[in-house]
Structure formats: C-alpha cells, structure tokens
C-alpha positions as CSV (number, residue, x, y, z in Angstrom):
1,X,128.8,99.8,125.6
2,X,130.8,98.4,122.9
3,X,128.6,95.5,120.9
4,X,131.6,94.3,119.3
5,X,133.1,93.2,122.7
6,X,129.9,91.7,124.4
7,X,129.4,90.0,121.2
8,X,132.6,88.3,121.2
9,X,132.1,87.3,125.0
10,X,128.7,85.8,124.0
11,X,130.3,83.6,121.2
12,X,130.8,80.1,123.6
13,X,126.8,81.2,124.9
14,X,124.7,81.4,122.1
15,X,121.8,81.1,124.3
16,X,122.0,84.2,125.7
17,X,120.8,85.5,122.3
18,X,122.8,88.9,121.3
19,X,124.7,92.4,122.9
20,X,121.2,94.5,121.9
21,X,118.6,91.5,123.2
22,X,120.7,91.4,127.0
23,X,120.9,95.1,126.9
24,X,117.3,95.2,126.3
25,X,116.5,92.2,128.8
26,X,118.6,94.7,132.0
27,X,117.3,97.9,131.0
28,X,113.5,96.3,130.7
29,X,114.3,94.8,134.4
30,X,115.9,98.5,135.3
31,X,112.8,99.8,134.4
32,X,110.4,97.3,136.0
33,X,112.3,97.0,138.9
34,X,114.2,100.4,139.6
35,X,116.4,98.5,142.6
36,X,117.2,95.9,140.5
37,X,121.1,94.8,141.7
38,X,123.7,93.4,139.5
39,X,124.3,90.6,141.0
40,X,120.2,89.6,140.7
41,X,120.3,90.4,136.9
42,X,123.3,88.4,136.0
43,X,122.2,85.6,137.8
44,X,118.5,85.7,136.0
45,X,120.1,85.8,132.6
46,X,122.3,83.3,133.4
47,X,119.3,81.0,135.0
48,X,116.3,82.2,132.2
49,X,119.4,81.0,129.7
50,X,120.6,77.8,131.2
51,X,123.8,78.4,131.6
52,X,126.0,76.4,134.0
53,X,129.3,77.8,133.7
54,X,130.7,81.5,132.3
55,X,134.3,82.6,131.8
56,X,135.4,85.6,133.5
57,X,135.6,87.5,129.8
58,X,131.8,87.3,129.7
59,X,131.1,88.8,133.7
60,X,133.4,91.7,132.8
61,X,131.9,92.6,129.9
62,X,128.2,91.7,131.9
63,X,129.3,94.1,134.5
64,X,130.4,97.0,132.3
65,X,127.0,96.5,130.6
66,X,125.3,97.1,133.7
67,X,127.4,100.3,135.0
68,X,126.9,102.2,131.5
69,X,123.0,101.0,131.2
70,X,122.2,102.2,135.0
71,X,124.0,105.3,134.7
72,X,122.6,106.3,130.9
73,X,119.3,105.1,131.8
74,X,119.0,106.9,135.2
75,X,121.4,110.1,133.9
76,X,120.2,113.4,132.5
77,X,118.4,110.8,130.1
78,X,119.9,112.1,127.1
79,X,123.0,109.7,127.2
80,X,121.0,106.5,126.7
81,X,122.9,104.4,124.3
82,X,121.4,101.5,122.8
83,X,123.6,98.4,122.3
84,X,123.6,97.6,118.5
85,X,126.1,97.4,115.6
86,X,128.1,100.3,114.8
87,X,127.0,102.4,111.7
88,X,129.3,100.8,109.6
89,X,127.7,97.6,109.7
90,X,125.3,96.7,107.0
91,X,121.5,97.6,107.9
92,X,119.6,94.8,108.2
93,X,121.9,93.4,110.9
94,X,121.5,97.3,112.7
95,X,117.6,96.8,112.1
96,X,117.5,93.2,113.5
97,X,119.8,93.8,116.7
98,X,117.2,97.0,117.5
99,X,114.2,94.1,117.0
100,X,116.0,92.1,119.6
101,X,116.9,94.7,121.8
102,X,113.0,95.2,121.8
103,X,112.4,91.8,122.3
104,X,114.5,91.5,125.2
105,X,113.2,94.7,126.8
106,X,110.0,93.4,127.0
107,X,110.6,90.2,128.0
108,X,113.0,92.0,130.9
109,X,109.6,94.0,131.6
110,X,107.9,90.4,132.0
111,X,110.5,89.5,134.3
112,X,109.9,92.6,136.5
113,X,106.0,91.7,136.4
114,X,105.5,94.4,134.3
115,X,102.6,93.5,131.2
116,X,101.0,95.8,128.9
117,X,97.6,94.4,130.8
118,X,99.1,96.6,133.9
119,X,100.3,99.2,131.7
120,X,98.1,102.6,130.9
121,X,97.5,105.3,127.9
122,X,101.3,105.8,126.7
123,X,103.2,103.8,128.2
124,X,100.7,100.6,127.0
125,X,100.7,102.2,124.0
126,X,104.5,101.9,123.7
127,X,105.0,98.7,124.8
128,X,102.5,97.3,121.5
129,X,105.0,99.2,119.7
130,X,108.1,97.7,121.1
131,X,106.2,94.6,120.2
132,X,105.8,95.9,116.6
133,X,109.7,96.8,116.5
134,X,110.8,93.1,117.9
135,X,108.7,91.5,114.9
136,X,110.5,93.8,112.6
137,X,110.8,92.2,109.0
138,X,114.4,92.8,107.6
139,X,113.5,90.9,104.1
140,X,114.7,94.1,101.5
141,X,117.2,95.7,103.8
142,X,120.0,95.2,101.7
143,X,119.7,98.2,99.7
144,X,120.1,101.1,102.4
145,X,120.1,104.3,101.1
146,X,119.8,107.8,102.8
147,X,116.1,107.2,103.4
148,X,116.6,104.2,105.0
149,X,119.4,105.5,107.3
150,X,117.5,107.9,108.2
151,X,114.2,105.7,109.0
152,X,116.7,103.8,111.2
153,X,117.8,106.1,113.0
154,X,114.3,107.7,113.8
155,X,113.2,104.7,115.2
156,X,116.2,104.0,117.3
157,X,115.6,107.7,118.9
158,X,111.7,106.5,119.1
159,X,113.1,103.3,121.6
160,X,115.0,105.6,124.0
161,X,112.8,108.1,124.3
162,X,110.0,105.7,124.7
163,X,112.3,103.8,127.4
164,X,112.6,107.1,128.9
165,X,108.9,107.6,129.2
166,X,108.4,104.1,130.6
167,X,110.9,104.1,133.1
168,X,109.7,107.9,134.2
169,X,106.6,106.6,134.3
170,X,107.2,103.4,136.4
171,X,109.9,104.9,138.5
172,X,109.1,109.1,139.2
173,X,111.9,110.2,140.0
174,X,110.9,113.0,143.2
175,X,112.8,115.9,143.7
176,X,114.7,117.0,146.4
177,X,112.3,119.3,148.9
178,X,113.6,122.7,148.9
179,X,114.2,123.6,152.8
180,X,112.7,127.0,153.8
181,X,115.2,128.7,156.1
182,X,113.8,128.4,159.5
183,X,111.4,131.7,159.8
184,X,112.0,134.4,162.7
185,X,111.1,134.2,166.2
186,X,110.7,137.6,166.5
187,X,107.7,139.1,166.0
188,X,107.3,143.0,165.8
189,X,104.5,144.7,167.9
C-alpha cells in the first residue's frame, strides 16, 4: 500500500487521522473480527470519524487498502506490509506513523471487542506493548544514524510479527483434513 497516495486522499479528512493509524484501525478489526467485510469497515471508519461525505479518490484508495491488508495479513504471513512513510522520509515522521499505526490497531481491536482484559500470556503481553509503541516519544529523532535505522526497523518487524501472533492466536487457522483413501473390502482368510 502506497502511504503517499492514501495520504493525499485523506488530505480533505483530517479526521480520519493518517495512512499507518487506518491501516492499523482494519488490520486490528481483521484480527478481532476474522469475517470482517469491506463494506462494514469503511463504513465504521467513516461513522467512528464523522464523516458525511467522501470522494470517490478516497474509497479507491480505502478499497485497495483493504485487498493488500486481507491478503498480507491472511498470506504466507511473511508479506505483511505495514503502511508508513517510505525510508526516505525523515525518522521521526517513520517513528510517529508506526506509533499511530499502533494506536489504530488497538483501537480496531476495541472495535472488534477485543481488550487486553480478554487477552492471555503473549498475546496480552503484546497488546501493553503496542500501547507502549503508540505513546512513542519522537523528541531527539532528528539525528538518525545507523543505530537508529536500525532500532526502527527492529521494532517495525516486532509489530508484524506480533500482529501475526495475535491474529493466529485469535483466528487458528485449521488445516485441511488429510482424506485416507477408503480402506479395502476384502479381507484375506
């Protein structure tokens, strides 16, 4: 999902927050609610936000967000891609949209009826982190060296593995059963 482009949609709905704090909000509903439908999620942003009107821009780029977040979230796993500013960007705004993306993941969990009350051993555990990560203190950012690259990008691999082992853990995903071939009739005397 490109950040740029949701970003620019979102410009005439400020409400609605950011690219990694909406990404965050669906794939925290994906996970609390693994039948969660498009057409549900759009219209519970749009109602939790307030908003009355969209432009067609904006349900395009809501739609594409949903495709590429259900397929990467329910995929091999691996592909997860979080929705934040490219590399290029400096890193306090990287480190700030991964706080929001946090913030909106968990408040997509809260959506789904999903608390860190319900929540046991790990995945509880997780969710006071994701907490931790959407309080994240970007004062001192400005100076990003190789360290700090590479503290950032440890922590964005922490949130998708941990969204991995939350929505694993809510949603199990149960294998196919393997079919036995139907045994012989015939029995030998």
């Amino acid at each position: 999902m490109d950040f740029d482009q949701l970003n620019e949609a979102l410009k005439a709905h400020p409400e609605l927050e950011s690219p990694s704090f909406l990404q965050g909000m669906l794939v925290g509903l994906m996970c609390g609610d693994s039948d969660l439908k498009e057409a549900v999620w759009i219209k519970r942003i749009l109602e939790e936000a307030e908003v009355k009107s969209v432009k067609e821009n904006l349900l395009v780029q809501l739609h594409e967000l949903y495709l590429e977040s259900n397929k990467t979230l329910n995929g091999s796993g691996f592909e997860l891609t979080l929705c934040l500013p490219e590399e290029n960007e400096e890193l306090a705004w990287r480190v700030a949209m991964l706080g929001q993306w946090c913030e909106g993941f968990l408040y997509g969990m809260g959506l789904a009826g999903q608390s860190e009350q319900k929540l046991k051993g790990d995945v509880a555990e997780l969710f006071r982190d994701f907490g931790d990560i959407a309080r994240i203190e970007i004062d001192g950012l400005s100076e990003a060296g190789e360290q700090e690259e590479s503290d950032f990008m440890e922590l964005v691999e922490f949130v998708k593995i941990g969204v991995l082992t939350i929505n694993e853990e809510l949603n199990p995903v149960e294998g196919s059963p393997i079919m036995m071939q139907d045994a012989p009739t015939d029995t030998l005397h």
